[in-house]
N, C-alpha and C positions, 0 to 999 in steps of 0.2 A: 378462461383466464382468472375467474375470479378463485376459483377453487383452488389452482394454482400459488396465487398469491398467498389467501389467509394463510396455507401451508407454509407460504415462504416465510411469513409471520411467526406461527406456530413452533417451528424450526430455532427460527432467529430469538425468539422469548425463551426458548427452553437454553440457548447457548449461551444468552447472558447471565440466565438466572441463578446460578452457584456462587458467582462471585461478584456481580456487576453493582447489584441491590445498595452494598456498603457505599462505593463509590458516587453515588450517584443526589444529585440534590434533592428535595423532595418536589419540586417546581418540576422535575423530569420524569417525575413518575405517574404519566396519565393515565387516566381507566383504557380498558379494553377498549379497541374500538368498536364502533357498534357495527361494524358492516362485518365483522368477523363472526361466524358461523356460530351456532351455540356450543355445536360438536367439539368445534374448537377452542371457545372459550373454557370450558371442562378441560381440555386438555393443557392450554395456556395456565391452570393454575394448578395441576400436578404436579408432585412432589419427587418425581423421580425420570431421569433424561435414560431412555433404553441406548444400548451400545448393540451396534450390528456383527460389528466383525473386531477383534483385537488382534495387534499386530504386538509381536516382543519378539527380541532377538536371541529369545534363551529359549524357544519354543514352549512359552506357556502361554501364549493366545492362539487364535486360530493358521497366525498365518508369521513366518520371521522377516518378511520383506512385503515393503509398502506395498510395490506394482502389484504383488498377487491379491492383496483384498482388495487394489482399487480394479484389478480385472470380473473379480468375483461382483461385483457391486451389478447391480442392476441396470441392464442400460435403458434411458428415457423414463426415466423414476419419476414422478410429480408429488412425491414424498420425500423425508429425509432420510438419507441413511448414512447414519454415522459411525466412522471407525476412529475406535481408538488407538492413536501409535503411544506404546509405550516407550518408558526411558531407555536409552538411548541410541547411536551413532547409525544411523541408517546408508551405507554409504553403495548407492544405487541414481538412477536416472527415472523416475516418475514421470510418468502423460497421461495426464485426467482428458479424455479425449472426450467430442463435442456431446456424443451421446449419456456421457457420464455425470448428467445432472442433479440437482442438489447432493452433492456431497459434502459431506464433513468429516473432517481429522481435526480429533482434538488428539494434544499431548500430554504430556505429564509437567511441561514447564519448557520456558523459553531457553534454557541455560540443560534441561532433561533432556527432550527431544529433537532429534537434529538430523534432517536428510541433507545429505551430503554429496559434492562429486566437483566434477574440476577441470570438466571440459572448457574448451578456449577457444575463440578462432586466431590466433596466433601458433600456438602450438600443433594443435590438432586441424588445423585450416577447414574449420566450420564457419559456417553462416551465422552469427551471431545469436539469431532465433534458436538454430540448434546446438547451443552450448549451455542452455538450460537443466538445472538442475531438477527443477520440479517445473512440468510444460502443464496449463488448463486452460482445457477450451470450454469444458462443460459449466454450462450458466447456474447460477445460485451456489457458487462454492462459497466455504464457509473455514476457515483455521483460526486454532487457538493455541497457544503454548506451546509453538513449535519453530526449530528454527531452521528456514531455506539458506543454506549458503554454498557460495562457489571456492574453492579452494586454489585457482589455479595461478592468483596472484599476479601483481601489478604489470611485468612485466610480458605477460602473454595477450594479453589485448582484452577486447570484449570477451568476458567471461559470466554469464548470468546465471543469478540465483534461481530466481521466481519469476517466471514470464505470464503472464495472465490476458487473459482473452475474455474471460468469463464478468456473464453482466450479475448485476445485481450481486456482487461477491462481495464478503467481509474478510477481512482478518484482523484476528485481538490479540494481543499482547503476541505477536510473531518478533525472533529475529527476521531479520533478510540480512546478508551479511555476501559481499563482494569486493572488489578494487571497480572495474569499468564495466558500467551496466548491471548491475546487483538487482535490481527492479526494473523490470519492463512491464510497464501497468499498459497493456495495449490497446484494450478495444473494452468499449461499454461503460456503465456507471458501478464505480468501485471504492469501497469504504475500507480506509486503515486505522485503525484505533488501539494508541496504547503498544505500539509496534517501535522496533528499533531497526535502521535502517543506516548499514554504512557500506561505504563503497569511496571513490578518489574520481572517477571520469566520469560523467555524463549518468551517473549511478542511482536517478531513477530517471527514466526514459519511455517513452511511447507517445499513444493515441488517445489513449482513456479521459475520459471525465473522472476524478479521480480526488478525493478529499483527504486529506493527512490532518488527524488529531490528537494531541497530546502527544507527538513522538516523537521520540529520540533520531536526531538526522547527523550523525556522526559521518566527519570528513576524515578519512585515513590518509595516510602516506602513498604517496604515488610512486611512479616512474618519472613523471618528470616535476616541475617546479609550480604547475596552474592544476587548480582542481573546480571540479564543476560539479553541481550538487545534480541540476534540472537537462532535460534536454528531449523536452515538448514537440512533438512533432505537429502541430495541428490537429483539424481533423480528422476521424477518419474516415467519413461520408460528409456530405455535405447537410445534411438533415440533423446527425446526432449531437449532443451536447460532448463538449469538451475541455481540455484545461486541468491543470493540476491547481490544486490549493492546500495549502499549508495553516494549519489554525491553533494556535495552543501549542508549537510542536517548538524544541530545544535545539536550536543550529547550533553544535560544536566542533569541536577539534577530537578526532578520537586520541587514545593516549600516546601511539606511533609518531601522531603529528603533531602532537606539542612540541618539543624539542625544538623544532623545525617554521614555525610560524611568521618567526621573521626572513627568511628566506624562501617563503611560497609565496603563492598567492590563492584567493579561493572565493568563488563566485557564485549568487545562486541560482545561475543557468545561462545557457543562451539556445538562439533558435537554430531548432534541429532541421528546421522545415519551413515552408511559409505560414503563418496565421498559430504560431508557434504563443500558447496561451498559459502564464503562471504567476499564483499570487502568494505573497508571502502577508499573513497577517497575524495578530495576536498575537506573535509570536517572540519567545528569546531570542537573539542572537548573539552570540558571542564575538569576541575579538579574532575567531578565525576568519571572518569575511571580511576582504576589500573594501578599502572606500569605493569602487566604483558600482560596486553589486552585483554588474552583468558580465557581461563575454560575449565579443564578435564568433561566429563561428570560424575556428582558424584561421582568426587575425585580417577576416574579408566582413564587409561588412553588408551579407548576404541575409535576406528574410526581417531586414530593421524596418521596412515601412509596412508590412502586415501582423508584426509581432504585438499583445499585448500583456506586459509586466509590469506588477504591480505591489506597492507594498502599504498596509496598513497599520498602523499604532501596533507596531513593534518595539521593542526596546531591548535592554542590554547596551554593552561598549562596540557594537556593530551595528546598531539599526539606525544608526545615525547617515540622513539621506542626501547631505548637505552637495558631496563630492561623487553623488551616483552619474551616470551615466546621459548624456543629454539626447537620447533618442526620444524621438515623438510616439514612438510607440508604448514608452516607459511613465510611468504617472506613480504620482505619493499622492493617495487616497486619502481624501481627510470628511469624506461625505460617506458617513456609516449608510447612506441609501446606496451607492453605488459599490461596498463593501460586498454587501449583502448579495448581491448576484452570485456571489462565490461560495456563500455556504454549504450546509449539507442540504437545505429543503431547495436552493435555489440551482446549485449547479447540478445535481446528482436524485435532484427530486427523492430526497430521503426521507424526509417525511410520510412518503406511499409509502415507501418496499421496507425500510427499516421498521421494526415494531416499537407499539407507541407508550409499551409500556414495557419499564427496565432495561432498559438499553443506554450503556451509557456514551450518549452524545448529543451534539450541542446541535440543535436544527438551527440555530442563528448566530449573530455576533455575540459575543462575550457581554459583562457589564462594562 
């Protein structure tokens, strides 16, 4: 495992390194750590990230559709192997299945790169799971500059972008881009950073432990009049850490549903499940959220005495907590210790798996 790790390290220092450096304070930028190999540490400060496989749609990389280099990939890898998808429109159905470990797809840019598709369970009477655009189960996935969206819009039901399975995964600077269920963060400890994330129903959803930093959380136009940002299902063993949190990240209105603001309403979650876990901290919110914050699950008031939601030194014309919801499961945090349980070192123990130098994110609370 250990050998395993420094790699995951290795991997992750070389994926921030191009652009992350600028961004980043100099308080975040610690030495190597020591328990990392020497082998590696040479390699943590080389000056060039090797590319495995390119993917282009005009046939000048090795392969014009994703699936065929993510088949080509190596299965049970304890290295990285990175493909690059280039600019643009990829419009296919991707599954990084369980053997297809540490992998990476960088793109050309969040607005460049785009796998695409627009399955539903409405229309096409799928299982929600398999209406996935991009499905991964294999653990240490890694995206950059690329955008997961489903196409099949508001009116076909669950429709998802990115469903993830995969432990120890990042993505930076990704769209996900849906109406209902856009993001299923499912299973395992998973970091979003620098990510833009919109969708109208329940549009990020799952099982995961699961930290959101600096993102854009864009509420769209729906099908009907209520929109839901969260929809947490608890655990997903009784052993594993869980819970979404939100830190630094911008609650808005996307531009569909401005117009429209005074005749919705828009809430940031409610329990999908029992023991249904998420916190809203640090963060913007805008005038698109409710005074009451939460949502019964269809208007029953099922999963309220295991549920726990939470909000901390937020601000904006919405983070105002005066008219929130009176459930005993709901609390406004004002103890930066009990805060803290939710970070990236504490919920998602990111302090291990994340590397400890150039990377940008925040292991604790804000100033």
């Amino acid at each position: 495992m250990a050998s395993s790790t420094s790699l995951l390290f290795l991997c992750l220092c070389f994926f921030f390194r191009s652009t992350s450096c600028d961004m980043l304070d100099t308080t975040q930028q610690g030495n190597i750590p020591s328990w990392v190999k020497l082998a590696d540490r040479k390699l943590l400060q080389a000056s060039d990230m090797p590319v495995d496989a390119v993917v282009a749609p005009d046939g000048s990389g090795h392969y014009t559709k994703v699936m065929d280099a993510v088949l080509a990939a190596p299965n049970g890898s304890h290295i990285r192997y990175i493909i690059h998808i280039k600019e643009g429109i990829y419009n296919e159905h991707v599954v990084i299945s369980s053997n297809k470990s540490n992998l990476m797809m960088i793109g050309d840019g969040m607005d460049a790169t785009i796998i695409s598709g627009d399955l539903s369970s409405g229309r096409d009477k799928l299982d929600t799971y398999f209406t996935s655009t991009v499905f991964v189960d294999g653990p240490g996935f890694i995206a950059r500059d690329i955008t997961f969206r489903n196409t099949a819009g508001p009116e076909n039901g669950q429709a998802v972008a990115l469903l993830s399975n995969s432990n120890t995964s990042v993505l930076y600077r990704c769209g996900i881009y849906g109406f209902q269920d856009s993001l299923c963060a499912n299973k395992g400890l998973q970091f979003y950073k620098d990510c833009k994330i919109s969708g109208s129903v329940d549009f990020i959803f799952g099982y995961a432990a699961a930290v959101f930093q600096d993102c854009n959380i864009l509420v769209r136009k729906g099908s009907t009049s209520q929109h839901t940002i969260t929809a947490h299902g608890g655990p997903a063993s009784p052993d594993q850490p869980f819970g979404f949190s939100f830190q630094f990240c911008n609650i808005s209105a996307d531009s569909d549903l401005l117009p429209f603001l005074t005749s919705t309403q828009t809430f940031l979650g409610r329990p999908w499940h029992p023991y249904s876990r998420v916190v809203f901290m640090e963060c913007y919110i805008s005038d698109v959220l409710s005074p009451e914050g939460w949502l019964e699950w269809n208007g029953t008031p099922v999963n309220l005495d295991t549920l726990y939601y939470a909000e901390y030194n937020n601000h904006g014309p919405g983070a105002g907590v005066e008219n929130r919801v009176k459930w005993s499961g709901y609390h406004v945090l004002t103890d930066a210790s009990q805060a803290s349980n939710f970070t990236v070192a504490q919920l998602i123990s990111g302090d291990q798996w994340l590397p400890a130098t150039r990377v940008p994110f925040t292991p604790g609370l804000g100033n």
